[in-house]
DRENDO-1510 file (C-alpha; in Angstrom, 1 decimal, always signed):
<recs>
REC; n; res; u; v; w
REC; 1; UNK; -14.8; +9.8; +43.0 .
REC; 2; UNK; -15.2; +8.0; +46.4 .
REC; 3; UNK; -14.1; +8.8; +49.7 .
REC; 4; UNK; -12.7; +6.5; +52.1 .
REC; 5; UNK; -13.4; +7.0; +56.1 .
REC; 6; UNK; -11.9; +6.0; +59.1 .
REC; 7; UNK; -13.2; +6.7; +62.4 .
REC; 8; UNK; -11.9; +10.0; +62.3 .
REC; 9; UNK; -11.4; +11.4; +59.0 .
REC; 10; UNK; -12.9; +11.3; +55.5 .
REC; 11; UNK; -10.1; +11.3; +52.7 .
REC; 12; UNK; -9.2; +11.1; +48.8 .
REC; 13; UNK; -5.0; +10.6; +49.1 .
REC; 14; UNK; -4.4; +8.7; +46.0 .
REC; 15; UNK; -0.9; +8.5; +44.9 .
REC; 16; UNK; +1.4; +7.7; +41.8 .
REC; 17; UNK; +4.5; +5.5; +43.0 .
REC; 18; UNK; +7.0; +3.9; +41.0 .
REC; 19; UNK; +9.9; +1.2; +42.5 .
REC; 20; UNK; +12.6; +0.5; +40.4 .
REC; 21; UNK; +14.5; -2.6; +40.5 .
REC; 22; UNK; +18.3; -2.1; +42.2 .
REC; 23; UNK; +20.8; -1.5; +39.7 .
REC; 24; UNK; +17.7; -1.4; +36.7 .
REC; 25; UNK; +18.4; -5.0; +36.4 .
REC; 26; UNK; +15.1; -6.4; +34.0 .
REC; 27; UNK; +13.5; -8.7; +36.2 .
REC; 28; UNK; +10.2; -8.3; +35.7 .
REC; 29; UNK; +8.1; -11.2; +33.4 .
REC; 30; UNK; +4.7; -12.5; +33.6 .
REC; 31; UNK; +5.5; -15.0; +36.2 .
REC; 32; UNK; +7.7; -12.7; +38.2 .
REC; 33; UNK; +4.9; -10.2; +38.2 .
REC; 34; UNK; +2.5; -12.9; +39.1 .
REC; 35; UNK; +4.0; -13.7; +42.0 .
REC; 36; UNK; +4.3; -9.9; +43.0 .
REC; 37; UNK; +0.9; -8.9; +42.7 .
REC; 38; UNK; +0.6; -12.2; +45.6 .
REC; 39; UNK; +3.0; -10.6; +47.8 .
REC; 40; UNK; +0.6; -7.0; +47.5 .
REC; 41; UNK; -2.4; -8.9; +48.2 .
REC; 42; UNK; -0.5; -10.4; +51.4 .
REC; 43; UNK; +0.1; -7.1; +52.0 .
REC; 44; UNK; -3.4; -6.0; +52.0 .
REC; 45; UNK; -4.6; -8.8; +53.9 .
REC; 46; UNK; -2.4; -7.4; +56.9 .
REC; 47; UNK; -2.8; -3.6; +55.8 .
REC; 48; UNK; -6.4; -3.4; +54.8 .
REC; 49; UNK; -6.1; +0.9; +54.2 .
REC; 50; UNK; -3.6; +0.5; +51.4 .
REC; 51; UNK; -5.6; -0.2; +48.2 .
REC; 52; UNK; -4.0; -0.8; +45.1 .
REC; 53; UNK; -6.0; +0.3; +42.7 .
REC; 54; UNK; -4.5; -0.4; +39.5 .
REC; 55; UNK; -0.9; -1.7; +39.4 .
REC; 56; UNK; +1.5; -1.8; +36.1 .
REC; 57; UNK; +5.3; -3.4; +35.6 .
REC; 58; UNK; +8.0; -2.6; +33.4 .
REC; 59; UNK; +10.9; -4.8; +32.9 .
REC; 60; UNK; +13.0; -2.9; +35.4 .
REC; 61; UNK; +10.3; -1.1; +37.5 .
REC; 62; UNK; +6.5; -1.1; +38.8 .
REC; 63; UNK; +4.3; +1.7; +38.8 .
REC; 64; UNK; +1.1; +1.6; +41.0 .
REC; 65; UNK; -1.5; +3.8; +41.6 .
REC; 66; UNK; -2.4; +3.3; +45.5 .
REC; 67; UNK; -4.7; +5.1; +48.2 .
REC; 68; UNK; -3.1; +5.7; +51.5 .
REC; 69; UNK; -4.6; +6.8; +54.6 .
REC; 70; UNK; -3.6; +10.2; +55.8 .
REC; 71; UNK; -2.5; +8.5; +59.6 .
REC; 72; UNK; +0.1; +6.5; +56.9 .
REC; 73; UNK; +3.2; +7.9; +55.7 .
REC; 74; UNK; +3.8; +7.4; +51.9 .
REC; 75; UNK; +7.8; +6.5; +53.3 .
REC; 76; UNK; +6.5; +3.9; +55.6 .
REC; 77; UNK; +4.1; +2.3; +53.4 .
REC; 78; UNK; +6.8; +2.0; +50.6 .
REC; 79; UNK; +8.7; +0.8; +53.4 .
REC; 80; UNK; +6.2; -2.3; +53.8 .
REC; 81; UNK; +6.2; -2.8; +50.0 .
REC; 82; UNK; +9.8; -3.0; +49.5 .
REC; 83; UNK; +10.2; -5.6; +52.4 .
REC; 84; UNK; +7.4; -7.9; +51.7 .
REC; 85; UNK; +7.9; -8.2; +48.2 .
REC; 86; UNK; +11.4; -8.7; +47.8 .
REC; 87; UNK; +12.3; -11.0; +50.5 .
REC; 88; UNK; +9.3; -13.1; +48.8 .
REC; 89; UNK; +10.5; -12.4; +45.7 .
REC; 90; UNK; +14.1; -13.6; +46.8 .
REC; 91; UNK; +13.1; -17.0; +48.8 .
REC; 92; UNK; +10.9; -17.7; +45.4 .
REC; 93; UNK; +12.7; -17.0; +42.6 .
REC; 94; UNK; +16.6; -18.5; +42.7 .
REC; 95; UNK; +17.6; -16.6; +39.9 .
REC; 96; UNK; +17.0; -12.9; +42.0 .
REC; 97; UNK; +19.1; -15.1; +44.4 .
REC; 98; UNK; +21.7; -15.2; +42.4 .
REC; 99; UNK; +21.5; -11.7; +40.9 .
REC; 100; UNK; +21.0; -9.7; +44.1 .
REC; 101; UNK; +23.5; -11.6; +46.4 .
REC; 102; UNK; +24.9; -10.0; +48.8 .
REC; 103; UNK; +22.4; -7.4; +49.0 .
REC; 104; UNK; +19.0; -7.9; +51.1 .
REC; 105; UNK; +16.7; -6.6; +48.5 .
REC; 106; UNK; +16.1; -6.1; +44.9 .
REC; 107; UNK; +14.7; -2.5; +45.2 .
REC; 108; UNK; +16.7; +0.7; +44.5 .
REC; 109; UNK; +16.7; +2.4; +47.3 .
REC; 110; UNK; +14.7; +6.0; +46.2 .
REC; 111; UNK; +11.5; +5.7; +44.6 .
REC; 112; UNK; +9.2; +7.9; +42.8 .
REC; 113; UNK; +5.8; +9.2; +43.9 .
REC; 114; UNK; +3.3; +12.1; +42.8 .
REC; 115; UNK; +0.2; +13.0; +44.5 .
REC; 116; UNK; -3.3; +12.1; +42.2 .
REC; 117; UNK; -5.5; +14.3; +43.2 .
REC; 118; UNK; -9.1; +16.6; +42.6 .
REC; 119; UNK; -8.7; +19.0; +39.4 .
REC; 120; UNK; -5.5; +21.4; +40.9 .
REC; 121; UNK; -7.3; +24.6; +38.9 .
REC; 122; UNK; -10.4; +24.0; +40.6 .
REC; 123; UNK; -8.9; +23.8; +44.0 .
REC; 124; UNK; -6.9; +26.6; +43.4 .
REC; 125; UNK; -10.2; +28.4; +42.4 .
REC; 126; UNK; -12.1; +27.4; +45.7 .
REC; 127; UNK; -8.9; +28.3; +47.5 .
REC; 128; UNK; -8.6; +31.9; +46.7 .
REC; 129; UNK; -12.0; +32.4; +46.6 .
REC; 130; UNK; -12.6; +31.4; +50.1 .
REC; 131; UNK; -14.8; +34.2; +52.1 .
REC; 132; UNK; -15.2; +36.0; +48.9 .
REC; 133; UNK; -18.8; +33.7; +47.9 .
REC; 134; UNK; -20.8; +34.8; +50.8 .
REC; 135; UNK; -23.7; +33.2; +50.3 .
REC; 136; UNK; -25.5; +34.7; +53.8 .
REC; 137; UNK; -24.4; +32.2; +56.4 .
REC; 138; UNK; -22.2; +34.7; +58.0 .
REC; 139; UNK; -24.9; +37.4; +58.1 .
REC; 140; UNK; -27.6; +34.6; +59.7 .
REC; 141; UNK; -24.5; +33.9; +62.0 .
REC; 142; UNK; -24.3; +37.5; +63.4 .
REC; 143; UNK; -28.4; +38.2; +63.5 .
</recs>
């Protein structure tokens, strides 16, 4: 597991997020989802904290797994996705023209998104535990 650090803060916020295409229409083909991972490297370039680690299509949706850092909101960095990549999309591909007109983007506008985390029982665990464990720094503290 690594840990990514800003000048602040040391994190792990790793999330599942899935954008589904407006109205499920089946957009997505090789070349289609070429060009899309472009528009997330653009992305990158001008967002260097958002990482995609692995990224995944469907014919009507995406699925990504992405670390975010914790001054980001998970909203606003959907947000940026959604924008880039379908006006991109759009001015590229005539046929997304032709089936989105009218409308400014391609995206539904909800999306999906889970949280990918450290082992949830071992948290737990460390969570109620905490001041149980004593392991004598608090009796070094008070001597």
């Amino acid at each position: 597991m690594e840990y990514s650090k800003q000048a602040h803060s040391v994190y792990f916020c790793k999330y599942h997020t899935v954008l589904v295409t407006k109205y499920r229409r089946q957009v997505f083909n090789k070349g289609v989802f070429a060009y899309f991972m472009i528009k997330l490297k653009e992305i990158n370039k001008y967002y260097p904290e958002i990482l995609f680690e692995s990224v995944n299509h469907d014919i009507d949706h995406v699925h990504f797994l992405v670390s975010i850092p914790p001054k980001m909101s998970v909203g606003s960095v959907v947000r940026i996705i959604k924008a880039n990549t379908s006006k991109g999309m759009k001015q590229k591909f005539d046929f997304l023209k032709e089936l989105y007109w009218g409308t400014d983007g391609i995206w539904s506008d909800g999306y999906f998104v889970s949280t990918v985390g450290l082992n949830e029982e071992t948290i737990r665990a460390y969570v109620e535990n905490q001041g149980k464990e004593d392991t004598g720094q608090a009796m070094l503290a008070l001597s």
